[in-house]
C-alpha positions in Angstrom: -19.4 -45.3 19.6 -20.7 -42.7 17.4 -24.1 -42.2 18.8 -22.6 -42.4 22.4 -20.4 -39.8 21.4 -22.4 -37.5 19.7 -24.8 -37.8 22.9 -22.1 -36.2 25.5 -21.1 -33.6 23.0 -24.8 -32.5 22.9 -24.9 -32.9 26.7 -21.0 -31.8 27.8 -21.1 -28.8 25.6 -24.9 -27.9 25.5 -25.5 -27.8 21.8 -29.3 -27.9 21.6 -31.4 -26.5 24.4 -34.8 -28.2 24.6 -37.5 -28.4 22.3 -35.0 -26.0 19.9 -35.4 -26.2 16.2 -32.1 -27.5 14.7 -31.4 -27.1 10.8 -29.2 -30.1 9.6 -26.9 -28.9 7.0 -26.6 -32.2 4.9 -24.4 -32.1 1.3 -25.1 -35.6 0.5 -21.8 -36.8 1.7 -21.3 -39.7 4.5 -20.2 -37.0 7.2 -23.6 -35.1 7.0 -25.7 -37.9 6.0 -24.5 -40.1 9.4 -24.9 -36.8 11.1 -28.9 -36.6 9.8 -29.0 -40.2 11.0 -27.6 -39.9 14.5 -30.0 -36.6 15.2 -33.0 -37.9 14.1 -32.5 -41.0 16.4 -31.4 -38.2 19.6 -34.3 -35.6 18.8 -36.9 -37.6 20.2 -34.8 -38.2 23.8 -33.4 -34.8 23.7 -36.8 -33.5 22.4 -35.4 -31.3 20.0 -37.4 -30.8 15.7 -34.9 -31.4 12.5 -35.2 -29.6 9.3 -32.5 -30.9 6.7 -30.8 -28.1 4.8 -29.0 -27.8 1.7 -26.9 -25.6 0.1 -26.1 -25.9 -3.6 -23.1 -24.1 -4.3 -23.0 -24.4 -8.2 -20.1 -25.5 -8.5 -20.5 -28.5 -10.2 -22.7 -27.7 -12.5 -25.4 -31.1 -12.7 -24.2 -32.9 -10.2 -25.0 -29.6 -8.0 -28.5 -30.3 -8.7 -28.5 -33.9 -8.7 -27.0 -33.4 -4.7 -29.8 -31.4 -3.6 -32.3 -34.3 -5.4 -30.5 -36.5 -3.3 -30.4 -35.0 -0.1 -34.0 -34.0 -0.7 -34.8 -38.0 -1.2 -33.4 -38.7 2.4 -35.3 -35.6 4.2 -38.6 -37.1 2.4 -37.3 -41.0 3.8 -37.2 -39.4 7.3 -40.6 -37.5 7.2 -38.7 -34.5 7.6 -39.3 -30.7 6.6 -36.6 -29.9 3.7 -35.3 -26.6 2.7 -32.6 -25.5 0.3 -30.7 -22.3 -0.8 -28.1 -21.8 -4.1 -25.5 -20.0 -4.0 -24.8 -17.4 -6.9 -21.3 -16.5 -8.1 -21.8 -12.9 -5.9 -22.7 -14.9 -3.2 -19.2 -16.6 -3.4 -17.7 -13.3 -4.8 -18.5 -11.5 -1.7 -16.3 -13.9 0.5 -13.2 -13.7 -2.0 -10.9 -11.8 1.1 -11.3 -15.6 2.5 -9.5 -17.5 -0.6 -10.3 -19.9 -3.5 -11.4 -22.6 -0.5 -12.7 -20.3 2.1 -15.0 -18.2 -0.3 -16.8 -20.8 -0.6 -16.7 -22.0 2.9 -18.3 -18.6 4.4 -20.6 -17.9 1.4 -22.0 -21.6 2.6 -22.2 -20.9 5.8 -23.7 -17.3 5.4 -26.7 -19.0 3.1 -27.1 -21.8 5.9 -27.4 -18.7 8.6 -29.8 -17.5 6.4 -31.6 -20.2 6.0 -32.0 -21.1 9.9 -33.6 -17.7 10.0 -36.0 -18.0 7.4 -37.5 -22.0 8.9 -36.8 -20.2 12.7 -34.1 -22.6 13.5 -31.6 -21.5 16.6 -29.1 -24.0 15.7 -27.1 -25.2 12.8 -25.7 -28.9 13.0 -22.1 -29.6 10.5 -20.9 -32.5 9.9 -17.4 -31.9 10.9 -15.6 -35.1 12.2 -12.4 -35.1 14.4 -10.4 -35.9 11.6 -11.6 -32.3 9.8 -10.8 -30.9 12.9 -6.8 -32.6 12.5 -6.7 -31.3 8.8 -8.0 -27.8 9.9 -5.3 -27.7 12.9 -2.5 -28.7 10.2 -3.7 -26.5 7.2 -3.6 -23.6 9.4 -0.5 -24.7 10.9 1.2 -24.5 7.3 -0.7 -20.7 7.1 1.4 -19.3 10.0 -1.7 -19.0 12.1 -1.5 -18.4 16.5 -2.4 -20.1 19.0 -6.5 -19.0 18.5 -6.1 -20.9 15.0 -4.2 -23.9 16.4 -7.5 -24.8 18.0 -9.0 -26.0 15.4 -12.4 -26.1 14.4 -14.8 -24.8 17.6 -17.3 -27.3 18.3 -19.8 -24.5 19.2 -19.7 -21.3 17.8 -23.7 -20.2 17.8 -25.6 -20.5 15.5 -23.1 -23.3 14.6 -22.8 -27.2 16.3 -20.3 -29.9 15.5 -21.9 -33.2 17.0 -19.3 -35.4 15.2 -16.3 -33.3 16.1 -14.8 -36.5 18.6 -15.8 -38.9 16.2 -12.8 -39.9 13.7 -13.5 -40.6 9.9 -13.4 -44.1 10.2 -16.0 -44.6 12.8 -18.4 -42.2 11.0 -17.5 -44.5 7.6 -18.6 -48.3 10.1 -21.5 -46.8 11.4 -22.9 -45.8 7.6 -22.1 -49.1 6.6 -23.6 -50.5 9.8 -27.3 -48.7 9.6 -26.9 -49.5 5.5 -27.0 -45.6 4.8 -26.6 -44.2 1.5 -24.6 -41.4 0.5 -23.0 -39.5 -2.5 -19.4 -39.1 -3.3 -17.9 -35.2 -4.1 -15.1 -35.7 -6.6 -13.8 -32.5 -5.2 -12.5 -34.2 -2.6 -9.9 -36.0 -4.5 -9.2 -32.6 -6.3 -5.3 -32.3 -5.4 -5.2 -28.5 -6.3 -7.4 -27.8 -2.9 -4.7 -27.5 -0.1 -7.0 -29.6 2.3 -7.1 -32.6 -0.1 -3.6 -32.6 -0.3 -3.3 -32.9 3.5 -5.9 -35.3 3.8 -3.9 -37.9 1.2 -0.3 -37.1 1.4 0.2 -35.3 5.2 -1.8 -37.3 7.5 -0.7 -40.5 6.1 2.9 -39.7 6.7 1.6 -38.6 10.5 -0.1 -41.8 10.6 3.5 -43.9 10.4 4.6 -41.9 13.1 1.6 -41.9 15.2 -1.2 -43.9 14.4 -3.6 -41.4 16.6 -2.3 -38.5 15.1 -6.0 -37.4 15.4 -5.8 -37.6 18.8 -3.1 -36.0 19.6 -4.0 -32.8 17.3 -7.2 -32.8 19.5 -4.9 -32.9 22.7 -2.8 -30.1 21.5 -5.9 -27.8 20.2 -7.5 -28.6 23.9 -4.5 -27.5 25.4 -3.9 -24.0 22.8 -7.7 -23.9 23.6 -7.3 -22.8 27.5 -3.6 -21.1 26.8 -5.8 -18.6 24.2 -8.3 -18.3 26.7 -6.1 -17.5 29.6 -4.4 -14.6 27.1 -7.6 -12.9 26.4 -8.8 -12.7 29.8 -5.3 -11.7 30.6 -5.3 -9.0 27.7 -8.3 -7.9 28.3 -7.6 -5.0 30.6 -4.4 -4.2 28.6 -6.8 -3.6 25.3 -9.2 -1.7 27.4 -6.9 0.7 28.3 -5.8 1.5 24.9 -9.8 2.0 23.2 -10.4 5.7 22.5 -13.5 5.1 20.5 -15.5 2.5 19.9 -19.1 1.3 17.7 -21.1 -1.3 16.0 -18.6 -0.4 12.9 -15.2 0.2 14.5 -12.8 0.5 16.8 -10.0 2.9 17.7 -7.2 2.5 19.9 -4.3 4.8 21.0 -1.6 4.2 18.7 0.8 6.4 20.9 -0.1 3.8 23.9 0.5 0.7 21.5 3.9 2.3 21.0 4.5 1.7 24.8 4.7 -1.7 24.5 7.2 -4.3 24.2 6.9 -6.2 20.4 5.2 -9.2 21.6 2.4 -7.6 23.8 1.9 -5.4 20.9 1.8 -8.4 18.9 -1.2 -10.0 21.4 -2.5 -6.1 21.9 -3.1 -5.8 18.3 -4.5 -9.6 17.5 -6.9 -9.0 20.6 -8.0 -5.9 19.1 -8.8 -7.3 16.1 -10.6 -9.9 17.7 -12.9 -7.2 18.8 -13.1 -5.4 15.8 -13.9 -8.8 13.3 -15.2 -10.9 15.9 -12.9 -13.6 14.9 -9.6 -15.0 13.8 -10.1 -16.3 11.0 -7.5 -16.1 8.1 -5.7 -14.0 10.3 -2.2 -14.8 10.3 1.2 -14.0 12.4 2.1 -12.0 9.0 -0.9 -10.0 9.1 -0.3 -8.5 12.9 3.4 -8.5 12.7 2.8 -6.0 9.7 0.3 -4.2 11.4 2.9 -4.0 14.5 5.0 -2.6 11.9 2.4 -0.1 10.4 2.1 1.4 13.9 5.2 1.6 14.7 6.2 2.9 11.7 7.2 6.4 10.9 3.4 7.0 8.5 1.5 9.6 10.0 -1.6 8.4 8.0 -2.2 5.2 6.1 -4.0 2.4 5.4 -3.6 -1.8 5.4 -6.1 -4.0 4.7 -6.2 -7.2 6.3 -9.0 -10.6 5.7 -12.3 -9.4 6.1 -11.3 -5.7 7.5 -9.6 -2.4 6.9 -6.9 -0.5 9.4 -6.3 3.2 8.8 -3.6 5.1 10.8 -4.5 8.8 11.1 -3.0 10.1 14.2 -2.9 8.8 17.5 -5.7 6.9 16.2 -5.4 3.2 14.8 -8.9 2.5 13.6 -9.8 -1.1 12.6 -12.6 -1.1 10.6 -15.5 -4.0 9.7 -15.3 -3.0 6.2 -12.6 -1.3 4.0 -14.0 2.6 3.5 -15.0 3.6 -0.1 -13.0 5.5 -1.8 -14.8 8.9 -2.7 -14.8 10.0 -6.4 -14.0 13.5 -7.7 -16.7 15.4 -8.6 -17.2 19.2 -9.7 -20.3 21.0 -10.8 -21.1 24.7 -12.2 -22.7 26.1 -10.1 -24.5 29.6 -10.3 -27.5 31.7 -7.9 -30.6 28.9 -6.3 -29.8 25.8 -5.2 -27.5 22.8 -5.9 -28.1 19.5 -4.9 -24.6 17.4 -3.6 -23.5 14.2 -5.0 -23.1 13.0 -2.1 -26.3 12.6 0.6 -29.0 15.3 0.7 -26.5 18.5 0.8 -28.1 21.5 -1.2 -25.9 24.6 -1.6 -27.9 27.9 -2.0 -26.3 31.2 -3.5 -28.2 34.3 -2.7 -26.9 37.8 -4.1 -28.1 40.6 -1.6 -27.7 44.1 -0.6 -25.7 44.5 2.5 -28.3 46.3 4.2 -30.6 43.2 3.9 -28.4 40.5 4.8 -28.0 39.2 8.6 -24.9 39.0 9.6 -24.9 37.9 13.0 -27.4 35.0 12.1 -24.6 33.9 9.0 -21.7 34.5 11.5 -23.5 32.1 14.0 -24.2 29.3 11.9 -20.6 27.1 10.4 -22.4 25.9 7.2 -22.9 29.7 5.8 -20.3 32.7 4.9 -21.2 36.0 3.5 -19.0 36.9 0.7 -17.9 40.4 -1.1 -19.8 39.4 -4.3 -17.9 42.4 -6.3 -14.9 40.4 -5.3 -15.9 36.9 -7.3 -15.0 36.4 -10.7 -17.5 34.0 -12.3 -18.6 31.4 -13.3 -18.7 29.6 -10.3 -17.7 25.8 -9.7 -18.4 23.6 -6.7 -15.7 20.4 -6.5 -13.7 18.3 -4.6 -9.7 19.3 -4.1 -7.4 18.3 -6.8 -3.8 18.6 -6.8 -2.0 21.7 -6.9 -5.2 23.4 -5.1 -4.4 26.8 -2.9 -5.9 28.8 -0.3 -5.6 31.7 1.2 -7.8 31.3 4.7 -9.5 34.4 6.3 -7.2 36.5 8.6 -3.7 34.5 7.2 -3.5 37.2 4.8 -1.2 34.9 2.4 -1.9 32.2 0.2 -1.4 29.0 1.8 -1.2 25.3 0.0 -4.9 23.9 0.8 -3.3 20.8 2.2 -1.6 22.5 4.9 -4.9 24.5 5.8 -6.8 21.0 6.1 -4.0 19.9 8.1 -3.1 23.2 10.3 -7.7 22.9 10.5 -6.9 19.4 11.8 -9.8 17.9 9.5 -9.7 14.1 9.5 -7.4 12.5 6.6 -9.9 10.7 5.0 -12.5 13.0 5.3 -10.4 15.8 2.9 -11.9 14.1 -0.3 -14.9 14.8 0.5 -14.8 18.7 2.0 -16.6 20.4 -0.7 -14.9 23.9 -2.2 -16.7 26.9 -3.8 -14.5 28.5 -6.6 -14.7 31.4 -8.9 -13.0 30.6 -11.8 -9.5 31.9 -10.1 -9.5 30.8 -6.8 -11.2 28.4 -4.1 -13.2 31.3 -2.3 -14.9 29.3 0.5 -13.9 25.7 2.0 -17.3 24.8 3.0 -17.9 24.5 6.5 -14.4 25.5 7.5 -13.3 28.8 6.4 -13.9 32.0 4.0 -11.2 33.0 1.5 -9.5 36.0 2.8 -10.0 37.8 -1.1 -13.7 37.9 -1.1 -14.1 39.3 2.7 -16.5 41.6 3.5 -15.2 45.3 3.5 -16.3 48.9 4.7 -16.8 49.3 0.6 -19.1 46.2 0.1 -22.2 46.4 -1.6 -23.4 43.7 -2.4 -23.5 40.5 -0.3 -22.9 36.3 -1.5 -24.8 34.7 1.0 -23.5 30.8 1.1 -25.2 28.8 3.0 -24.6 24.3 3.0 -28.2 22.8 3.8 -29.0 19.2 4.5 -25.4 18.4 7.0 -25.9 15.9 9.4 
């Protein structure tokens, strides 16, 4: 039963194209060790090389150790290559957006990607049986998670293959004791403070007395959520397309005054679609997190910022950007800063001060160029700082002719919201004489009386 199932999940779904290179991620537990076994006895029909992989999480201190030994042991018994990778607690750090239980989970399977890279495997086998798939469905269940979560765990999501996924716990458990395989037991699996363990010993059993193939019926349902989520997204598709207004590797932007248009629950599947895009997954994203993203946009913020699992939104605008990665978060900075150059903080920026006679000084070639401004230097009261805006900060922008607050000049100047951190500002020690890149103070203009000439120029801008 096992084999014969594992063999039309390799053929109905296409897990393993011929003569591929498949790394076997093996624990030491029954699941992965009876998935070792049933591959090595399909490689040779479905001519397809094994390498057994291991990832030692260091979790459990010795016993970590005396895993990998062990799984080592049963690569050597097979004649197969062997290769392992630990996991540091950055590695599981890194992951912590995901959870106490999912940290873990995606630092493993970032350090088995990495590893099928490094031995030039195009395939990664897990030992996931259907009764993992049953728990998954439930624990997400309890979450609040859609219809994309209700489907369980994918069989196939490259680099990633689930032989076992049809095959319950039971059957896996017969045919170990059948081939007399050997395997270790992980006493975290008994742990009751891990939400899974608790399902797998208290939930399902109760679901047992009312159906004894619960399993199967979980598997039925995800099938079924399976082609409804599919038949949204194709369906959605156009909807999202229409409402991109930018789009990268990193990001993506859509209209916010279009999402507005819509009615709450095709905002709902606009916004969960878009994220799709943006993340390239689902995962740990809950009916919560869009509903309060549906809220952010239609909310009455003209800028702000939410940050969901594994991504960052930020509402400037009409623009309602979802980002990979949550932005840093520039520091304040200020510097004295005097005739020469000045390197930046930030990137390769040099600022160069040059004191000059009128008559010497270009104007046309300053006037044509946004990164330099020519300056009354008669009208400057030193010493001199370059820095970031702080609170309280006032401008008074060339032809205005009144002192302005510097936030409503950024904002009249339509300069991006998060960007106004990082807009660097020459000062004399009364005033900010030049927002660099933008515009010249209206006190130090150049005059029919001028003299002498501060020639600013910003060097280095990409």
């Amino acid at each position: 039963m096992v084999m014969e199932s594992a063999r039309r999940a390799l053929s109905d779904l296409e897990m393993i194209p011929d003569n591929a290179r498949v790394l076997v991620a093996v624990s030491g537990g029954i699941d992965s060790i009876v998935l070792l076994d049933v591959l090595e006895r399909l490689s040779s029909e479905r001519s397809f090389d094994l390498i057994v992989g291991t990832v030692d999480h260091g979790l459990r201190g010795k016993d970590s150790a005396r895993d990998a030994k062990f799984v080592q042991e049963v690569a050597d018994s097979y004649g197969l290559p062997f290769a392992q990778v630990c996991l540091t607690p950055e590695d599981i750090e890194y992951h912590r957006s995901h959870g106490r239980e999912g940290s873990a989970r995606h630092a493993r399977l970032s350090a088995l990607t990495t590893l099928a890279d490094q031995v030039g495997a195009t395939r990664i086998a897990l030992g996931h049986s259907l009764d993992d798939h049953a728990e998954t469905i439930l624990y997400r269940l309890a979450r609040g998670t859609g219809p994309t979560g209700l489907r369980g765990i994918a069989p196939v999501r490259l680099p990633f293959i689930r032989p076992l996924i049809r095959v319950s716990r039971n059957q896996i458990h017969a045919y170990a004791i059948a081939q007399s395989l050997t395997w270790r037991e992980d006493a975290t699996n008994a742990d009751p403070s891990f939400a899974r363990n608790r399902i797998r010993h208290h939930i399902m059993p109760e679901f047992r007395a009312i159906n004894p193939r619960i399993t199967d019926a979980l598997a039925r349902n995800a099938n079924l959520l399976a082609d409804l989520d599919e038949a949204t997204a194709y369906l959605m598709n156009d909807t999202v397309s229409g409402l991109i207004i930018d789009t990268n590797t990193e990001n993506l932007s859509l209209s916010r005054d279009r999402l507005r248009r819509l009615s709450a629950p095709i905002l709902r599947l606009a916004l969960r679609e878009g994220v799709r895009r943006a993340r390239g997954d689902l995962d740990g994203i809950t009916f919560a997190h869009i509903d309060a993203l549906r809220m952010l946009v239609t909310g009455p913020q003209a800028h702000a910022e939410q940050s969901l699992p594994g991504m960052h939104v930020r509402l400037q605008g009409d623009a309602v950007t979802l980002l990979q990665e949550s932005p840093d978060v520039p520091p304040a900075w200020r510097l004295d800063v005097d005739t020469g150059e000045t390197q930046l903080p930030e990137g390769d920026r040099l600022l160069t001060l040059e004191i000059a006679p009128i008559a010497d000084v270009d104007l046309d070639s300053i006037r044509s160029d946004p990164w330099a401004e020519a300056a009354d230097a008669d009208c400057i009261t030193p010493p001199m700082q370059l820095r970031t805006r702080q609170a309280g900060d006032r401008f008074s922008p060339l032809g205005l002719g009144k002192e302005i607050k510097l936030k409503d000049f950024l904002m009249n100047e339509r300069t991006a919201y998060f960007n106004r951190d990082r807009i660097p500002l020459l000062c004399d020690s009364r005033r900010v004489i030049w927002v660099v890149g933008i515009r010249l103070s209206d006190t130090v203009k150049l005059s029919e009386r001028t003299q002498q000439v501060l020639v600013m120029k910003m060097k280095g801008v990409r």
